[in-house]
N, CA, C and O atoms as a GROMACS GRO file, in nm:
protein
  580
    1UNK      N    1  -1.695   5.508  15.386
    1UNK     CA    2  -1.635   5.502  15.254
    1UNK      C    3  -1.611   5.643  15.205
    1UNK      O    4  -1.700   5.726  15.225
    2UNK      N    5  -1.520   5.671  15.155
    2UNK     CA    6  -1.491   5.820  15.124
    2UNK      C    7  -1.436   5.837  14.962
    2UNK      O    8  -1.372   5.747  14.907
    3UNK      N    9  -1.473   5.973  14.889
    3UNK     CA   10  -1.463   5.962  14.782
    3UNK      C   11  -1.337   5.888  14.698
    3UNK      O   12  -1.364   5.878  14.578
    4UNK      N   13  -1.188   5.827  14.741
    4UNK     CA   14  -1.157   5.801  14.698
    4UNK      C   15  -1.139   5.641  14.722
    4UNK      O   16  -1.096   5.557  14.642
    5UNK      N   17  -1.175   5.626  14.828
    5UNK     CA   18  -1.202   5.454  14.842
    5UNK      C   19  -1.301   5.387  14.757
    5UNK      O   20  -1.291   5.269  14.724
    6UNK      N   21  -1.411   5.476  14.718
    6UNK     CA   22  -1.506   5.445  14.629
    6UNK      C   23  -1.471   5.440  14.479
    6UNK      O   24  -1.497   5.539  14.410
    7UNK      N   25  -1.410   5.324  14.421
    7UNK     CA   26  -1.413   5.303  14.274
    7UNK      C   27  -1.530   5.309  14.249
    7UNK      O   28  -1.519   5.401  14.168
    8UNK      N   29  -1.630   5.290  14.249
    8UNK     CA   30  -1.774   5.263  14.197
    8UNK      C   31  -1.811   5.395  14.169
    8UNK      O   32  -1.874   5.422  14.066
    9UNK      N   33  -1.783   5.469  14.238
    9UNK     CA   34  -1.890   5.586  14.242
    9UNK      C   35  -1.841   5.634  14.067
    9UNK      O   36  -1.728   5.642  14.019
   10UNK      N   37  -1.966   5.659  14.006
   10UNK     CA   38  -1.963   5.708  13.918
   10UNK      C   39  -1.949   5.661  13.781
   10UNK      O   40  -1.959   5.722  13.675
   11UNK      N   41  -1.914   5.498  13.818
   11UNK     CA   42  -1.920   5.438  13.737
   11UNK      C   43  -2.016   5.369  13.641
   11UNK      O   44  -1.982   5.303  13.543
   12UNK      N   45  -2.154   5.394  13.687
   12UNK     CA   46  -2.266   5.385  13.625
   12UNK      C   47  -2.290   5.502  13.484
   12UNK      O   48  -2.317   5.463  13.371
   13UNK      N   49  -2.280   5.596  13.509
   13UNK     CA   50  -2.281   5.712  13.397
   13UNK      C   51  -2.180   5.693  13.339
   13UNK      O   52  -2.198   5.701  13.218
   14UNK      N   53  -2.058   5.667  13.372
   14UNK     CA   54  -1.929   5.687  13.279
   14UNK      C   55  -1.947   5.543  13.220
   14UNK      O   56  -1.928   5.545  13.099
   15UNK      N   57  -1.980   5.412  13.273
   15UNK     CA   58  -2.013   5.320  13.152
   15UNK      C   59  -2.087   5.332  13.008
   15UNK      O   60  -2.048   5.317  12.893
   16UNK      N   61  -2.224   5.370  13.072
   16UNK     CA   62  -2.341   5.386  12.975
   16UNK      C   63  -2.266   5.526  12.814
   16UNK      O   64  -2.280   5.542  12.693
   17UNK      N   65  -2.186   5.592  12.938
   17UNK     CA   66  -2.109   5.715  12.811
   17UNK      C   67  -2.070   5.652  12.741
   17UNK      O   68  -2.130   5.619  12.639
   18UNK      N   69  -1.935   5.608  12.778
   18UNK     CA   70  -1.857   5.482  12.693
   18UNK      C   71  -1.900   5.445  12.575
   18UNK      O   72  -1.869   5.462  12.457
   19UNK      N   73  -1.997   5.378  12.650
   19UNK     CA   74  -2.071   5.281  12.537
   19UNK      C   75  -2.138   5.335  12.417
   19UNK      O   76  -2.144   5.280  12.307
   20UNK      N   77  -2.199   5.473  12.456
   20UNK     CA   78  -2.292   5.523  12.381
   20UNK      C   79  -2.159   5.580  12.238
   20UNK      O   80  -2.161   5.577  12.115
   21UNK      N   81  -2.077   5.620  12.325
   21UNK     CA   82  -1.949   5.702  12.236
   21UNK      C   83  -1.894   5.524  12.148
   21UNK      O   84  -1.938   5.495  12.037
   22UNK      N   85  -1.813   5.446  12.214
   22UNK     CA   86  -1.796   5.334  12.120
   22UNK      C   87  -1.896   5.285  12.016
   22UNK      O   88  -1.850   5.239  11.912
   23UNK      N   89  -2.063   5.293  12.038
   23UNK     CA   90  -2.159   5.243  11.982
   23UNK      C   91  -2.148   5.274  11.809
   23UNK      O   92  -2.188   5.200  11.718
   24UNK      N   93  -2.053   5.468  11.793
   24UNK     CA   94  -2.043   5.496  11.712
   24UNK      C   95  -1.927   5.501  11.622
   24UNK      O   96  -1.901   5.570  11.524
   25UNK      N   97  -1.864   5.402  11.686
   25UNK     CA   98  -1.715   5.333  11.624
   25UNK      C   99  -1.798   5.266  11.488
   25UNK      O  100  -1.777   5.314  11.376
   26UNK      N  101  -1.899   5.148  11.506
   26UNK     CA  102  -1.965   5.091  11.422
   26UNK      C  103  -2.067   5.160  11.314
   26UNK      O  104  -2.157   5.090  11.268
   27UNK      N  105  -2.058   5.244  11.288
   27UNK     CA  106  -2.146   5.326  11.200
   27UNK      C  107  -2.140   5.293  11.093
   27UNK      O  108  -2.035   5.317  11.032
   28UNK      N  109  -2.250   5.225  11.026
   28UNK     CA  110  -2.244   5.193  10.892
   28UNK      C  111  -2.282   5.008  10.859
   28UNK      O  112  -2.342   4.959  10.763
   29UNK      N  113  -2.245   4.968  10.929
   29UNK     CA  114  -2.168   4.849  10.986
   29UNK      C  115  -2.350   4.765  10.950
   29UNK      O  116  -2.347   4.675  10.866
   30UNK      N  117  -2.463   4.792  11.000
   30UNK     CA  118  -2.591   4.762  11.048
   30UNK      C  119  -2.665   4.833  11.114
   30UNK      O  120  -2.635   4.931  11.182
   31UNK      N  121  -2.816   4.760  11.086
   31UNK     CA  122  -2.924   4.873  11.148
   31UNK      C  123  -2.909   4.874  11.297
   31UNK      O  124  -2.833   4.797  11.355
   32UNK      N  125  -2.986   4.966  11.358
   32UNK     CA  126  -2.968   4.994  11.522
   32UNK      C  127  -3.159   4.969  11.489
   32UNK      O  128  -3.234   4.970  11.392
   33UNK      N  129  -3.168   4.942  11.664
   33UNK     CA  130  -3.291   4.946  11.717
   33UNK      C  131  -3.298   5.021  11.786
   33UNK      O  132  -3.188   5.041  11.839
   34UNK      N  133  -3.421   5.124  11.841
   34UNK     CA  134  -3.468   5.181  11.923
   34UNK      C  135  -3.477   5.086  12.071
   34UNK      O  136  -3.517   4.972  12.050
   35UNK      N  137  -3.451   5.111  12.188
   35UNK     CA  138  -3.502   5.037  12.283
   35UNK      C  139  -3.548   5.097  12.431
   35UNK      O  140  -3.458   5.167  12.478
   36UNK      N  141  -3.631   5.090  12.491
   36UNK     CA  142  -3.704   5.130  12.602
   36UNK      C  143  -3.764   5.051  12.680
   36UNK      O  144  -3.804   4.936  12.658
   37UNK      N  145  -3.775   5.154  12.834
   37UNK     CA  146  -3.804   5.003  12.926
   37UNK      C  147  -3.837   5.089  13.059
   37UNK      O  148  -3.883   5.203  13.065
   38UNK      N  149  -3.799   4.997  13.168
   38UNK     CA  150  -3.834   5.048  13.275
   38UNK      C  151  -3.782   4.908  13.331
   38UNK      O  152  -3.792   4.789  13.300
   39UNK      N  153  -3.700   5.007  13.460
   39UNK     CA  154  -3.587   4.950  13.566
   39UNK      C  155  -3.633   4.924  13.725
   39UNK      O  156  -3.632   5.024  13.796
   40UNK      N  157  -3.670   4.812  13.778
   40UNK     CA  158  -3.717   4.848  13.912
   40UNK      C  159  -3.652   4.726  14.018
   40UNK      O  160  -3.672   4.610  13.984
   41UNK      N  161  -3.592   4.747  14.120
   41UNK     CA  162  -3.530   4.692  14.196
   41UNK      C  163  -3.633   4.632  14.346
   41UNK      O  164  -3.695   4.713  14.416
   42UNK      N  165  -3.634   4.588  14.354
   42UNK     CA  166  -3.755   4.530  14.458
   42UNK      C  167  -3.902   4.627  14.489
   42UNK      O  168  -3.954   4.665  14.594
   43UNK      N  169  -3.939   4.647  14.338
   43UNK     CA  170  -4.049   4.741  14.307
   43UNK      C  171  -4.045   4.862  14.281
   43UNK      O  172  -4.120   4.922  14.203
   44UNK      N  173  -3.887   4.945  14.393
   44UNK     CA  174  -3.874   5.043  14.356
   44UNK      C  175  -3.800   5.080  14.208
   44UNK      O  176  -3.723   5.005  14.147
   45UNK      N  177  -3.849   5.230  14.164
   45UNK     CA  178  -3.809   5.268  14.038
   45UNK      C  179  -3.680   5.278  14.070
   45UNK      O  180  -3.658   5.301  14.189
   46UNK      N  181  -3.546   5.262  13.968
   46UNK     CA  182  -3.402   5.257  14.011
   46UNK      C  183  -3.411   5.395  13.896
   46UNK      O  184  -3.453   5.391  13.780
   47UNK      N  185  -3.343   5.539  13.990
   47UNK     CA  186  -3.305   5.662  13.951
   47UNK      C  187  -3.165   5.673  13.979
   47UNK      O  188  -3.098   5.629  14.072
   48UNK      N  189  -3.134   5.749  13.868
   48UNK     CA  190  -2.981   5.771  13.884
   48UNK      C  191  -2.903   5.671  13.834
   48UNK      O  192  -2.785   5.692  13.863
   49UNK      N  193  -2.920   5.568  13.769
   49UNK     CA  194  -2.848   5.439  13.740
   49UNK      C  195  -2.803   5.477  13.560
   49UNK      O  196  -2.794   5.579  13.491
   50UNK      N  197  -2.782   5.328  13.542
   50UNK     CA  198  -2.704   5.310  13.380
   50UNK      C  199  -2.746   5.189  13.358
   50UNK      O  200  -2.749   5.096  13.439
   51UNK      N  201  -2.791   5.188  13.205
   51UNK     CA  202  -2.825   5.035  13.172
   51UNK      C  203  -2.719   5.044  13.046
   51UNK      O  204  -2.688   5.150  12.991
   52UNK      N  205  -2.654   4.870  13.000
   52UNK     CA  206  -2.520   4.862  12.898
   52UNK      C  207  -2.604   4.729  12.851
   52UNK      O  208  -2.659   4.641  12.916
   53UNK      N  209  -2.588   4.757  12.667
   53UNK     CA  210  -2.630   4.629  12.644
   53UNK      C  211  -2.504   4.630  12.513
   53UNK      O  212  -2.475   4.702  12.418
   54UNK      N  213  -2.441   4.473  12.591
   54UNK     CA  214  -2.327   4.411  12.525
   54UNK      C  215  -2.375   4.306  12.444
   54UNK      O  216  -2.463   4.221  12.459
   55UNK      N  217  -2.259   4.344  12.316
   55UNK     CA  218  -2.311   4.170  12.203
   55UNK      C  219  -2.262   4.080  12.292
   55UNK      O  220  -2.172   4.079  12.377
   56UNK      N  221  -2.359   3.988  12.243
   56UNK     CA  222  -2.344   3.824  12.286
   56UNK      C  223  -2.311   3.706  12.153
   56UNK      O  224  -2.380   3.758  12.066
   57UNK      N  225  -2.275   3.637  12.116
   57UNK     CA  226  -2.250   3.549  12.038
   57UNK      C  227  -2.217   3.567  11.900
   57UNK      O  228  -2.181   3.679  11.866
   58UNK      N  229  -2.222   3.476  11.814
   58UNK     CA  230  -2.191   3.558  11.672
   58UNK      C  231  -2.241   3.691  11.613
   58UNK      O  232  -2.346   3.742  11.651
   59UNK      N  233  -2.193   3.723  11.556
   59UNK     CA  234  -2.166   3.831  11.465
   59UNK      C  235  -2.144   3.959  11.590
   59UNK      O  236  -2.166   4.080  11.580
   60UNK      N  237  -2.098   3.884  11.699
   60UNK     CA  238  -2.096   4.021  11.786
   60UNK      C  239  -1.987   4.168  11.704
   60UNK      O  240  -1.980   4.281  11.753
   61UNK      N  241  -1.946   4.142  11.634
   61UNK     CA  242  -1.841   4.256  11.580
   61UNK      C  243  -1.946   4.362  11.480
   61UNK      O  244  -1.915   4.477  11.448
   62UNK      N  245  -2.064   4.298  11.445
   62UNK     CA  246  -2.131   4.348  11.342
   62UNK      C  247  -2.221   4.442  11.439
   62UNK      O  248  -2.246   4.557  11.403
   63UNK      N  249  -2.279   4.382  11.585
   63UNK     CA  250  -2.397   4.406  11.637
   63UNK      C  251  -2.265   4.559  11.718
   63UNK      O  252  -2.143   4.576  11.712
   64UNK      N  253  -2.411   4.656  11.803
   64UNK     CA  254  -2.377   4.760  11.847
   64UNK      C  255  -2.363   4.778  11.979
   64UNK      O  256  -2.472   4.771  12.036
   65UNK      N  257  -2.287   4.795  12.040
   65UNK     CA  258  -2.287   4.817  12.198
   65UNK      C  259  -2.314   4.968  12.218
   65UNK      O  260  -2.252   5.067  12.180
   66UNK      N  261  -2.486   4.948  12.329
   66UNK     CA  262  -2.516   5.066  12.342
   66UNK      C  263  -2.573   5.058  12.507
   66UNK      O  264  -2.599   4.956  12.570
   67UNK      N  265  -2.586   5.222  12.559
   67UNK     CA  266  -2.597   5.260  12.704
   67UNK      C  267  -2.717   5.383  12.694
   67UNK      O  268  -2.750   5.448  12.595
   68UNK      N  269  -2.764   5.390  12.824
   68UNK     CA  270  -2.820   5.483  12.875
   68UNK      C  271  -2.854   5.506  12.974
   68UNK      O  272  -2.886   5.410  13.044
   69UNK      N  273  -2.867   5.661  13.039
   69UNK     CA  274  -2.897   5.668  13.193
   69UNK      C  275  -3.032   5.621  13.234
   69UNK      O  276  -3.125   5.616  13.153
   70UNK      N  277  -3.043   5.591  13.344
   70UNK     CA  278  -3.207   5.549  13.369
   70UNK      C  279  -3.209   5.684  13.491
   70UNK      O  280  -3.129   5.726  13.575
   71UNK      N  281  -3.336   5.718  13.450
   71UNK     CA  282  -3.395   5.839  13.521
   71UNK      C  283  -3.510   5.823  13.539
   71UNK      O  284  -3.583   5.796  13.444
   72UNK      N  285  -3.575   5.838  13.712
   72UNK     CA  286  -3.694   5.802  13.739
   72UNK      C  287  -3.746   5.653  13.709
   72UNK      O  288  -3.869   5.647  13.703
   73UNK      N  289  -3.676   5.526  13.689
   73UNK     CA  290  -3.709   5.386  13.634
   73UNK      C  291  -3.747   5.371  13.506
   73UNK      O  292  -3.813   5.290  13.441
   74UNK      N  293  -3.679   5.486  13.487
   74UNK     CA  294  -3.698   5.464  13.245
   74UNK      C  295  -3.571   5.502  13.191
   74UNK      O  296  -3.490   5.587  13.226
   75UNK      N  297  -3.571   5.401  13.075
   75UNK     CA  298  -3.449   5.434  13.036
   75UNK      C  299  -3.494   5.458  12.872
   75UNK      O  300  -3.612   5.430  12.851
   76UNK      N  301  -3.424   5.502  12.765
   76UNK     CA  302  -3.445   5.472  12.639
   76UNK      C  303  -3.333   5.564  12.586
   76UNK      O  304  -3.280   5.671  12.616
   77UNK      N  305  -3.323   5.441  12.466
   77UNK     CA  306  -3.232   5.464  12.384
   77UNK      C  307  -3.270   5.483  12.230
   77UNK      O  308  -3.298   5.391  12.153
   78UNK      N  309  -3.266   5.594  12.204
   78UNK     CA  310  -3.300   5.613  12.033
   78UNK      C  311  -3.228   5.524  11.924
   78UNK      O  312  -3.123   5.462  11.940
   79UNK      N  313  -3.279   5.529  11.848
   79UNK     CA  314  -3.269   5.443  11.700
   79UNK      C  315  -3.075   5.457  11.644
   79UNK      O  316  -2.994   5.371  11.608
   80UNK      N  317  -3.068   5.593  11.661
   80UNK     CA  318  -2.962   5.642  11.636
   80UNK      C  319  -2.851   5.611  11.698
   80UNK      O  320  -2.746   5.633  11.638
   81UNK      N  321  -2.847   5.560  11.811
   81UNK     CA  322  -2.772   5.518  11.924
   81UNK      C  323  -2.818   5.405  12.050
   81UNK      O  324  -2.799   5.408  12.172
   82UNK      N  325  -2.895   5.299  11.955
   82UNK     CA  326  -2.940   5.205  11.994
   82UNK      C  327  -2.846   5.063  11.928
   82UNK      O  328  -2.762   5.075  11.839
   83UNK      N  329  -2.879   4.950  11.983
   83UNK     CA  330  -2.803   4.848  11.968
   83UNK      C  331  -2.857   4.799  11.811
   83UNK      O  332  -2.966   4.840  11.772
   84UNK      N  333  -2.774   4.709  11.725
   84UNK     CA  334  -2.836   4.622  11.647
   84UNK      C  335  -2.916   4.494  11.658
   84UNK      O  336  -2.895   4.440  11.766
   85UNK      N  337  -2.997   4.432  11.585
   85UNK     CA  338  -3.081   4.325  11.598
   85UNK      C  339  -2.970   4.208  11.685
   85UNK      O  340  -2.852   4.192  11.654
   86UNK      N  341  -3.030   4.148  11.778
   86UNK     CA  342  -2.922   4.056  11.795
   86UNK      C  343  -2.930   3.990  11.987
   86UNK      O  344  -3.009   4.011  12.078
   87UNK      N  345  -2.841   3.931  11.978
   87UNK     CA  346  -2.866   3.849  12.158
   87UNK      C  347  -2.742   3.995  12.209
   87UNK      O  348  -2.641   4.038  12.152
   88UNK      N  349  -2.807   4.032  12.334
   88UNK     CA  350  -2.688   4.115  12.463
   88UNK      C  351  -2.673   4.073  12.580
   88UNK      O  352  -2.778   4.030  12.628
   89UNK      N  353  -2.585   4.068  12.645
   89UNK     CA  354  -2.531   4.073  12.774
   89UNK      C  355  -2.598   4.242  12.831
   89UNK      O  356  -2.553   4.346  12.786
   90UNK      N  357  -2.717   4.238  12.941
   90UNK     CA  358  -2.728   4.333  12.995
   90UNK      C  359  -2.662   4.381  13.119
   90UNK      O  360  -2.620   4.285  13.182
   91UNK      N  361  -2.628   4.540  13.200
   91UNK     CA  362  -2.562   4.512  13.303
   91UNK      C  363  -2.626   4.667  13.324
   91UNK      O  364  -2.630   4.764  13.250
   92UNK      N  365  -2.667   4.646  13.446
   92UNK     CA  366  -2.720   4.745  13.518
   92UNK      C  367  -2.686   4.795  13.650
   92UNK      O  368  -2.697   4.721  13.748
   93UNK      N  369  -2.634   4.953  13.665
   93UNK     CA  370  -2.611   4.997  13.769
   93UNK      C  371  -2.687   5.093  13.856
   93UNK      O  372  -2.773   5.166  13.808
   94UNK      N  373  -2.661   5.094  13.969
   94UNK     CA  374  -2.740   5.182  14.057
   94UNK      C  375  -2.666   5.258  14.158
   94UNK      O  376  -2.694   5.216  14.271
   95UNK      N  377  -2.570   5.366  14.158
   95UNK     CA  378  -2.502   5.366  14.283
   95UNK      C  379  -2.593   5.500  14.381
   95UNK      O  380  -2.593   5.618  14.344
   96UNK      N  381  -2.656   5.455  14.493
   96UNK     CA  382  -2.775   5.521  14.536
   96UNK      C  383  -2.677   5.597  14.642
   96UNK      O  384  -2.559   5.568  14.661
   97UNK      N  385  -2.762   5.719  14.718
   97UNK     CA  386  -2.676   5.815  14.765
   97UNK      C  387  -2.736   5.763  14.945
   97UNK      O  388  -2.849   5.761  14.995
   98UNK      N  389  -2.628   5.734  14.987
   98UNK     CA  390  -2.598   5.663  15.140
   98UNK      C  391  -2.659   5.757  15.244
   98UNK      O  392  -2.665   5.723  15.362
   99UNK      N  393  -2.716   5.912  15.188
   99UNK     CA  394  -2.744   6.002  15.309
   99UNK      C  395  -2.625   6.057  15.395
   99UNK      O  396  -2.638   6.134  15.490
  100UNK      N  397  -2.510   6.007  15.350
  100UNK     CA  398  -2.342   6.134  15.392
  100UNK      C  399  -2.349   6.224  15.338
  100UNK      O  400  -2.435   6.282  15.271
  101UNK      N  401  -2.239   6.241  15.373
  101UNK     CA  402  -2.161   6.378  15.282
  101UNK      C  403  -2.000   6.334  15.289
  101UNK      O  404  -1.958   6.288  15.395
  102UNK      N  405  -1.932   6.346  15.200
  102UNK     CA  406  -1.808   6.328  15.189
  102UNK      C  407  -1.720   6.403  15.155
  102UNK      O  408  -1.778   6.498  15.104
  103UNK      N  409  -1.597   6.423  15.150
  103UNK     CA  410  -1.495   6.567  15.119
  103UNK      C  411  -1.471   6.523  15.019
  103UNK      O  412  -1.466   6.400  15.014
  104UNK      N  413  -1.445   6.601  14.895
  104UNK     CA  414  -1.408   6.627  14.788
  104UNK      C  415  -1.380   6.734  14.744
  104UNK      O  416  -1.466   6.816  14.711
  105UNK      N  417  -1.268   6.750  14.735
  105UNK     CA  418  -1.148   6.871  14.676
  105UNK      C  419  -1.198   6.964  14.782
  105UNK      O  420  -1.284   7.046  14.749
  106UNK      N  421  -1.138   6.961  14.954
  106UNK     CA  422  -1.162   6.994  15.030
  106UNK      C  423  -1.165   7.180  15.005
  106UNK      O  424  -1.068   7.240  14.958
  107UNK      N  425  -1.286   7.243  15.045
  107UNK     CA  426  -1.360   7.229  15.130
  107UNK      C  427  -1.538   7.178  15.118
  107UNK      O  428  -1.637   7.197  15.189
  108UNK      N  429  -1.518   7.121  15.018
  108UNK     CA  430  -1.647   7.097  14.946
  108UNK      C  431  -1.673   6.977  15.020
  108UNK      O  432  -1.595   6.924  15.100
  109UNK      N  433  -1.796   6.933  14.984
  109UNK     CA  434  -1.893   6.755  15.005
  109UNK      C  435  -1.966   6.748  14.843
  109UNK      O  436  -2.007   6.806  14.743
  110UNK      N  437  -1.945   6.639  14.906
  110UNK     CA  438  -2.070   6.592  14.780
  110UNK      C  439  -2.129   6.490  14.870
  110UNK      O  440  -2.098   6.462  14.985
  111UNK      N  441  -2.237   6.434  14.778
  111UNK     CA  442  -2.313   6.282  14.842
  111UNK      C  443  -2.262   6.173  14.829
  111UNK      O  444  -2.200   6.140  14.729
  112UNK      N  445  -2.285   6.089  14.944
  112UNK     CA  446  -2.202   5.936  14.943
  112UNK      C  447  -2.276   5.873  14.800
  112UNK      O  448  -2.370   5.926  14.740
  113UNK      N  449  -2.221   5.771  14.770
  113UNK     CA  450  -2.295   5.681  14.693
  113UNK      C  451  -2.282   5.525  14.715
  113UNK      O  452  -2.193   5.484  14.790
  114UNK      N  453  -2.362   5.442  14.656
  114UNK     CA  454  -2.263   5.295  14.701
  114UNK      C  455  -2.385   5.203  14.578
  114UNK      O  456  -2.506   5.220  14.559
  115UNK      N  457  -2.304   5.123  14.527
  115UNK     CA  458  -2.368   5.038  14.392
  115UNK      C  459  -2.442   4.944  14.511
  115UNK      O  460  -2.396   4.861  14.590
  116UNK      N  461  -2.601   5.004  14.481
  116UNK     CA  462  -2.669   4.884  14.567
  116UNK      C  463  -2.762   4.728  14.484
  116UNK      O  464  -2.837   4.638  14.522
  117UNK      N  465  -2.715   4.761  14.390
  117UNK     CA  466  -2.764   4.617  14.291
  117UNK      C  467  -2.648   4.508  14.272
  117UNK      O  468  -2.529   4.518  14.243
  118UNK      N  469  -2.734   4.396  14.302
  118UNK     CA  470  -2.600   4.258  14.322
  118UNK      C  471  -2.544   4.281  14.210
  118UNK      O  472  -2.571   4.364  14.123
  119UNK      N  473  -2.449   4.187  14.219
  119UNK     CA  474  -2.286   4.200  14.098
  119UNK      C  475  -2.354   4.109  13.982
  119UNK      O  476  -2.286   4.092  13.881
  120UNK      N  477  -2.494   4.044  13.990
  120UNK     CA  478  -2.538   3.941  13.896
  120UNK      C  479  -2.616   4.030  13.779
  120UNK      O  480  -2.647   3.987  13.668
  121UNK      N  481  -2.638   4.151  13.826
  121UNK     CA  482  -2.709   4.252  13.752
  121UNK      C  483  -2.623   4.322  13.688
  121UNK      O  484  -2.650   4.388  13.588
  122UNK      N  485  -2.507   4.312  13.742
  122UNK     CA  486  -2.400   4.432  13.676
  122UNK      C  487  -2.228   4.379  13.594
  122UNK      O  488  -2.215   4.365  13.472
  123UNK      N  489  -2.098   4.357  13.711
  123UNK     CA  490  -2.031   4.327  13.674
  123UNK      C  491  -2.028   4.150  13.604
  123UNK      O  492  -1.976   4.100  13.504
  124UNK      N  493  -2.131   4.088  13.746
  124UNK     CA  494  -2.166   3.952  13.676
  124UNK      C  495  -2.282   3.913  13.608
  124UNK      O  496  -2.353   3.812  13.620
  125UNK      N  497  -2.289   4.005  13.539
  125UNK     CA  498  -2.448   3.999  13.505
  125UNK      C  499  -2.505   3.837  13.426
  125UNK      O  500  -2.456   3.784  13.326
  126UNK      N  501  -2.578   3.807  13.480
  126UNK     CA  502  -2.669   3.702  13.389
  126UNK      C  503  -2.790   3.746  13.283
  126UNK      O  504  -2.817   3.670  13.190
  127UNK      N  505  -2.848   3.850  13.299
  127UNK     CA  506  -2.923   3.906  13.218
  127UNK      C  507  -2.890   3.886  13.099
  127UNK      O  508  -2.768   3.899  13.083
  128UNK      N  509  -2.973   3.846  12.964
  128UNK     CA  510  -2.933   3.875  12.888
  128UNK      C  511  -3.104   3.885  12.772
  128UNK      O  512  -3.203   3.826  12.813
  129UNK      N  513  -3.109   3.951  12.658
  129UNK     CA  514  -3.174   3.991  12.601
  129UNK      C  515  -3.157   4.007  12.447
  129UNK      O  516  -3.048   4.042  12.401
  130UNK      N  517  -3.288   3.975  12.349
  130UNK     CA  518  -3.294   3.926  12.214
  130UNK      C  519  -3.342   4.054  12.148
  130UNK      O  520  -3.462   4.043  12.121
  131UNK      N  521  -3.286   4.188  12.106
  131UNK     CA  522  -3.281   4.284  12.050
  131UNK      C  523  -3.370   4.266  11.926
  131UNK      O  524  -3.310   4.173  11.873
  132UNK      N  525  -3.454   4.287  11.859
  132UNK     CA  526  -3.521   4.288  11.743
  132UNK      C  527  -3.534   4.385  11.672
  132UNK      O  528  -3.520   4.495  11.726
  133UNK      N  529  -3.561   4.379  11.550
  133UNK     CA  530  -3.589   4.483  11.443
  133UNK      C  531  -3.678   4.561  11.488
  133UNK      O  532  -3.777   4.524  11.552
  134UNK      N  533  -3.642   4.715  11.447
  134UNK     CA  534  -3.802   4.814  11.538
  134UNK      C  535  -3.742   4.820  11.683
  134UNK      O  536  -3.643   4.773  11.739
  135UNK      N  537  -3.868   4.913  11.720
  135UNK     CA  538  -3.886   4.945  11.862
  135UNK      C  539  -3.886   4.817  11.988
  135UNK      O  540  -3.977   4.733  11.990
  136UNK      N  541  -3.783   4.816  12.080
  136UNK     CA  542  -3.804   4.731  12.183
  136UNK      C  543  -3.854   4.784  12.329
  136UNK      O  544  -3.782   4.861  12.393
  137UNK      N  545  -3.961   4.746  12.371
  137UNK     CA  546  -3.922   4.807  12.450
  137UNK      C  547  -3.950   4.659  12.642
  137UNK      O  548  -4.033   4.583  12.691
  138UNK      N  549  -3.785   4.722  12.669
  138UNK     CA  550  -3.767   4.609  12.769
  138UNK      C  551  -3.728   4.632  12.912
  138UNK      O  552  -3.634   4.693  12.961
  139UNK      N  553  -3.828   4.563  12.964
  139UNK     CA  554  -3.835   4.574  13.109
  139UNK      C  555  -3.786   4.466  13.202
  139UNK      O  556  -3.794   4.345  13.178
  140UNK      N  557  -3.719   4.535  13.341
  140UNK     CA  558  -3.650   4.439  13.418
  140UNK      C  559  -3.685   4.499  13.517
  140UNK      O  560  -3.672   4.620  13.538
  141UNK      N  561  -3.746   4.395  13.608
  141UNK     CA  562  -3.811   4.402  13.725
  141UNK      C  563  -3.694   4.277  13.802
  141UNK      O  564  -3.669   4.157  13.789
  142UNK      N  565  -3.645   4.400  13.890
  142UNK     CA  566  -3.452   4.306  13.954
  142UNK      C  567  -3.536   4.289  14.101
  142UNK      O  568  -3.638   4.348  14.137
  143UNK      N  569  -3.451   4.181  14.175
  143UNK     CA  570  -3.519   4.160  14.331
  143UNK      C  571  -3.379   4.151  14.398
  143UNK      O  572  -3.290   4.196  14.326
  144UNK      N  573  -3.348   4.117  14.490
  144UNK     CA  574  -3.261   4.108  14.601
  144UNK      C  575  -3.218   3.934  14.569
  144UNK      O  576  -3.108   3.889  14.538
  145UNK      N  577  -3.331   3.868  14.587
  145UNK     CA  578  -3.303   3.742  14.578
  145UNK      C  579  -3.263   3.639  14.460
  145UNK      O  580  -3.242   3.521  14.487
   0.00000   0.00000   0.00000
């Protein structure tokens, strides 16, 4: 797979940005929550990834869509740029580095990458989660199966 066959690559950080930057379209709008957690994929800590938490059901226009990188299997999101009280659609990425090297803007490499978390965690995510007033702090322990 080479850097430009790879849509994915990179798309974990540039979501969670997104989000964090749209989150502040809504300013004013309702309170935000703080939220924190810890990310682990068949035990291991998931580094380098992005966690997105999307409104789910009513008043989704009111509630906040917010992101953050997960580093070392923690993620957190401050008060300030945290979601509002409310149900989300979670979606979590991981694109882990394959041990290549690939050309980019030749004569350079960089590291392969490749989204190794199923599509049920991410683009199809089923996850979903009940945001509360105050500090959350929420953990997802993901498996293969």
């Amino acid at each position: 797979m080479t850097a430009l066959k790879n849509p994915y690559r990179g798309l974990a950080l540039a979501s969670a940005l997104a989000l964090v930057v749209l989150a502040g379209c809504n300013a004013g709008l309702t309170s935000r929550a703080p939220v924190q957690g810890s990310v682990t994929f068949d035990g291991q800590p998931v580094d380098n990834g992005a966690i997105a938490f999307l409104p789910l059901g009513n008043g989704q226009d009111a509630q906040f869509r917010a992101g953050a990188p997960i580093v070392d299997g923690k993620y957190n999101v401050t008060a300030d740029r945290g979601p509002s009280p409310g149900k989300y659609r979670v979606e979590i990425y991981w694109n882990k580095k394959t041990g290549k090297k690939i050309s980019n803007d030749p004569p350079n490499t960089i590291d392969e990458t490749k989204q190794v978390l199923p599509a049920r965690y991410n683009t199809k995510s089923d996850l979903t989660v009940d945001v509360q007033p105050g500090r959350n702090t929420l953990d997802f322990n993901l498996t293969k199966k």
